[in-house]
C-alpha positions as CSV (number, residue, x, y, z in Angstrom):
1,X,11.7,99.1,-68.6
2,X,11.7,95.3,-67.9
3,X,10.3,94.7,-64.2
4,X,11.7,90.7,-63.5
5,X,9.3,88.4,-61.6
6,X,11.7,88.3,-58.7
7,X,11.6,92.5,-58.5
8,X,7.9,92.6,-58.0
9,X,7.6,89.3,-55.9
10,X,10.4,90.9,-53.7
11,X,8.2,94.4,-53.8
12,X,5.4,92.5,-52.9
13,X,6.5,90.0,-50.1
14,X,7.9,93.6,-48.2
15,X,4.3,95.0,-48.5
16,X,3.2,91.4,-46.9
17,X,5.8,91.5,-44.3
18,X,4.7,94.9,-43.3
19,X,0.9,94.6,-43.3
20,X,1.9,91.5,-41.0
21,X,3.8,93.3,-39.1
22,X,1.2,96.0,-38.5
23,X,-1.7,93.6,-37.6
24,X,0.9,91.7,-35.1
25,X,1.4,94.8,-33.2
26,X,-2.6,95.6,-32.9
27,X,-3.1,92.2,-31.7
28,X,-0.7,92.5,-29.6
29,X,-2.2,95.7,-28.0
30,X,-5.5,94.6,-27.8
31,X,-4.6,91.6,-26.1
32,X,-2.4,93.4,-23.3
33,X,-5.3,95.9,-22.7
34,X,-8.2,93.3,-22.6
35,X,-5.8,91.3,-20.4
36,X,-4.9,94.3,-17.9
37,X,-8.9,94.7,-17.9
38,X,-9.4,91.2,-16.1
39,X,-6.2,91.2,-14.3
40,X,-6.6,94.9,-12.7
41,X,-10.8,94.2,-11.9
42,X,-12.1,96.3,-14.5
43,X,-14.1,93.2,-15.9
44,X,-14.5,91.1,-12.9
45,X,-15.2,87.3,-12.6
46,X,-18.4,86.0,-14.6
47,X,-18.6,89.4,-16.3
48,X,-20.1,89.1,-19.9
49,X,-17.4,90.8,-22.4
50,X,-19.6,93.6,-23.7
51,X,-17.7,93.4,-27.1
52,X,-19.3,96.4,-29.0
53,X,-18.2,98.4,-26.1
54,X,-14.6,97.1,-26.0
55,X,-14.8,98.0,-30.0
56,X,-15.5,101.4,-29.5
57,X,-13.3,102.4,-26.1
58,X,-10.3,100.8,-28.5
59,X,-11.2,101.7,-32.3
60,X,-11.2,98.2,-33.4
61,X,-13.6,95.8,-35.3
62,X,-14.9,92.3,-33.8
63,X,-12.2,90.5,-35.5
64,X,-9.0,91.7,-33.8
65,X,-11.0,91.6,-30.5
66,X,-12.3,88.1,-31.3
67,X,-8.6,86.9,-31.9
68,X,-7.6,88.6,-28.6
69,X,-10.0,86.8,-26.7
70,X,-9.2,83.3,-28.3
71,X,-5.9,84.3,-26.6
72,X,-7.3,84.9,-23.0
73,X,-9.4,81.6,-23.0
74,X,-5.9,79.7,-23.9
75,X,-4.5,81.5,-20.4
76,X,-7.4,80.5,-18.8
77,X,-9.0,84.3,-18.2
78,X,-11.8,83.9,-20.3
79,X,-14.5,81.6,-21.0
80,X,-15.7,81.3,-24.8
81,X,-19.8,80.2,-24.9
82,X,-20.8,79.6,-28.2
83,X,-23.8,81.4,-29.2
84,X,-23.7,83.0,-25.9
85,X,-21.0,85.4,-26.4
86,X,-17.7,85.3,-23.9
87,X,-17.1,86.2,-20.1
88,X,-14.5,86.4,-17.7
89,X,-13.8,82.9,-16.2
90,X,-14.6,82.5,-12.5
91,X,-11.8,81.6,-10.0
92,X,-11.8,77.8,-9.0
93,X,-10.3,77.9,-5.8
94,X,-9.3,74.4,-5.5
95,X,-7.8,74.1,-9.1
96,X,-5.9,77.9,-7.9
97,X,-4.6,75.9,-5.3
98,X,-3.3,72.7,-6.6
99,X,-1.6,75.2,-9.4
100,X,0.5,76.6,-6.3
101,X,1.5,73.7,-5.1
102,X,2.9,72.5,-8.9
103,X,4.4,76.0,-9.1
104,X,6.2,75.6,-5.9
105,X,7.9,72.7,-7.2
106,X,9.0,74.0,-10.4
107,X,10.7,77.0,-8.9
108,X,12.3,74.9,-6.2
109,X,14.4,73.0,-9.1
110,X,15.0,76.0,-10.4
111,X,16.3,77.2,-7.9
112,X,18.7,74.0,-7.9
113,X,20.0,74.6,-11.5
114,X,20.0,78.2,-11.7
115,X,22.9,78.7,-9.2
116,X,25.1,76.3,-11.4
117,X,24.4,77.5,-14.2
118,X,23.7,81.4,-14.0
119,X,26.7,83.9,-14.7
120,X,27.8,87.3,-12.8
121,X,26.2,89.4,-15.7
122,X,22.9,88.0,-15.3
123,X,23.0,87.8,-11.5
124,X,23.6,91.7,-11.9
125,X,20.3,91.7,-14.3
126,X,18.0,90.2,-11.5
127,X,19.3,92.6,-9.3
128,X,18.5,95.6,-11.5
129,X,15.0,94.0,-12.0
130,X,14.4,93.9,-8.4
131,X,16.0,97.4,-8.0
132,X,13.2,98.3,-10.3
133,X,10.4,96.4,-8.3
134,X,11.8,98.5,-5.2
135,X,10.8,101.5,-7.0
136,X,7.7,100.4,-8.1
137,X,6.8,99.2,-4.5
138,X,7.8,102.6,-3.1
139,X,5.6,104.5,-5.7
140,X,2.5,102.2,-5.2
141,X,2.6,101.4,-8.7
142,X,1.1,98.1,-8.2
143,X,0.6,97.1,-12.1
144,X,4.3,97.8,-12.9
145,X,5.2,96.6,-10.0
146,X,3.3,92.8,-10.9
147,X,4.7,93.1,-14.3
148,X,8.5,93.4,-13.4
149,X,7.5,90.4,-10.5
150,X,6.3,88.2,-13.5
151,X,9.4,89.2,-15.2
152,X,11.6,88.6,-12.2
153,X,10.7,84.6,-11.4
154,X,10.5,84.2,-15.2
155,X,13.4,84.8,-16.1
156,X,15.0,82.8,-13.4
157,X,13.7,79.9,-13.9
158,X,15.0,80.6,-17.4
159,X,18.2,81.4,-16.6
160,X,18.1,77.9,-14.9
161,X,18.3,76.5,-18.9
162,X,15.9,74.0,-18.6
163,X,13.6,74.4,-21.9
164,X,11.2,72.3,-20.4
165,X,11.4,73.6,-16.7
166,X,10.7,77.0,-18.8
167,X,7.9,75.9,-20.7
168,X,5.7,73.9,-17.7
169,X,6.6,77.1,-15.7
170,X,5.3,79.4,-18.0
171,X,1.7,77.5,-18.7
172,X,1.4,77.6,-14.5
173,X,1.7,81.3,-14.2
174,X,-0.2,82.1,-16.7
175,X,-3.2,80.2,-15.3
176,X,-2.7,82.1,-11.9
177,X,-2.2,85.7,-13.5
178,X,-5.3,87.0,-12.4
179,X,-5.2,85.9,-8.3
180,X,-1.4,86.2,-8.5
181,X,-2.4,89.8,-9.2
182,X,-4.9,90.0,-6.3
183,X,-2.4,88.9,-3.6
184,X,-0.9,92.6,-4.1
185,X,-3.7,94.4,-3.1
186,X,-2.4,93.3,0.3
187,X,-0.5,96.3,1.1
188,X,1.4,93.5,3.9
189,X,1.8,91.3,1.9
190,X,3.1,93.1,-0.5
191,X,6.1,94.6,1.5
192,X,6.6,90.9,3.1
193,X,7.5,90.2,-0.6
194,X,9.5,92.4,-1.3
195,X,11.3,91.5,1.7
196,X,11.1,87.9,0.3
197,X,13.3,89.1,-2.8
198,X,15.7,90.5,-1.0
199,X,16.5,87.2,0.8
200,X,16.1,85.1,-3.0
201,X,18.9,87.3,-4.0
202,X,21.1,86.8,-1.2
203,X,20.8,83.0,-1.9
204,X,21.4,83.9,-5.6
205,X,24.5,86.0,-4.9
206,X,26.6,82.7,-3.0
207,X,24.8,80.1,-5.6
208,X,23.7,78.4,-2.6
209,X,21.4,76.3,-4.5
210,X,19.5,74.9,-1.5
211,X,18.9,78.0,0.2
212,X,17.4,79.6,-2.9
213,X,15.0,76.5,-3.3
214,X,14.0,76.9,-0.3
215,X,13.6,80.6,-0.7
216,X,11.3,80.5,-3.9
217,X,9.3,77.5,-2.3
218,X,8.6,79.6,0.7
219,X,7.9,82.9,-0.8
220,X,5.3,80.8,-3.2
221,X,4.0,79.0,-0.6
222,X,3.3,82.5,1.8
223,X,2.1,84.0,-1.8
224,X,-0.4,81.1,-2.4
225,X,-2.1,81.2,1.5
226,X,-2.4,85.0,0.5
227,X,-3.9,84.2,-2.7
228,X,-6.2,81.7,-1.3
229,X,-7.2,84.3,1.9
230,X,-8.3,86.4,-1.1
231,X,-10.6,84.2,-3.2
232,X,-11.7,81.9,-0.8
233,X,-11.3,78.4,0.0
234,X,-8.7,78.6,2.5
235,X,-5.6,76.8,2.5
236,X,-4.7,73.6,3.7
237,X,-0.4,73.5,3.2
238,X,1.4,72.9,6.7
């Protein structure tokens, strides 16, 4: 039997496709759990990353690990010290504010475009997202809860179809994913923005593009004093 060139090259690019596929979806994994880990308090700021014990509670060598934590330093959650090993990056509280205010601009011209440019269908997606952060609210599941929240203001300021708008908005919330996560431990707070959602999807529902900007700009701005009452530093927005 006469194997061609292209038969085994084809054989073997499937076995490469799948053992990429494989080590995409552990480095996926370990990054979400090492990122809950910070986020949730479990390794809290200035904490060394003890990285043989991370190894073990997960089953992995150094190397996916290593990789994982290249990842956290690019979303600002971790601090890599050469020759020193790597640790949780503290919270500037300054730098946490001036991030807010940035963010508050960014969803304010979303909030512009999106109710031009965003159809019934997808209004009706929001809603089922927040529908979803009700029950989450309800159950006290306050991980879920942050994670359909992320979802929620990402993807309308996507739906606004802005590439760029989408792009500088993403690189801000990352940076403030681990006090944007502390603001929820307010149990206040928390139902205040709930209530807050409620009032962005009104807006959203009569594309009144002026009342939503105003809207997200308001709910960042009462998230951000939160935030800031939380790590210290105070705020000083009017």
């Amino acid at each position: 039997m006469v194997v061609t060139n292209a038969g085994v090259l084809g054989r073997a690019a499937e076995k490469q496709a799948a053992a990429k596929i494989k080590r995409a979806t552990l480095h996926d994994e370990v990054v979400s759990r090492l990122r809950s880990m910070v986020l949730e308090g479990e390794l809290p700021p200035g904490a060394k990353i003890p990285e043989q014990q991370i190894c073990a509670l997960f089953g992995i060598s150094r190397t996916p690990l290593r990789e994982a934590l290249k990842v956290l330093a690019s979303e600002g959650l971790i601090e890599l010290r050469p020759n020193r090993g790597s640790a949780v990056a503290m919270v500037d509280p300054a730098e946490t504010a001036a991030l807010f205010e940035v963010k508050g601009a960014l969803e304010e011209l979303a909030g512009r475009l999106v109710c031009a440019r965003i159809s019934d269908e997808e209004i009706a997606e929001l809603e089922a997202l927040h529908a979803r952060m009700v029950e989450q609210h309800r159950a006290e599941n306050r991980a879920a809860y942050f994670e359909s929240n992320q979802l929620f203001h990402r993807r309308l300021v996507e739906l606004s179809r802005n590439p760029v708008l989408s792009a500088t908005y993403d690189g801000f919330s990352t940076r403030i994913l681990r006090v944007r996560y502390a603001a929820n431990y307010n149990h206040d707070r928390w139902d205040e923005s709930v209530a807050e959602h409620e009032e962005i999807l009104a807006a959203l529902r009569r594309r009144d593009g002026e009342d939503l900007a105003r809207k997200l700009a308001e709910h960042n701005r009462l998230t951000g004093e939160a935030i800031m009452g939380h790590v210290g530093g105070g705020s000083d927005r009017r």
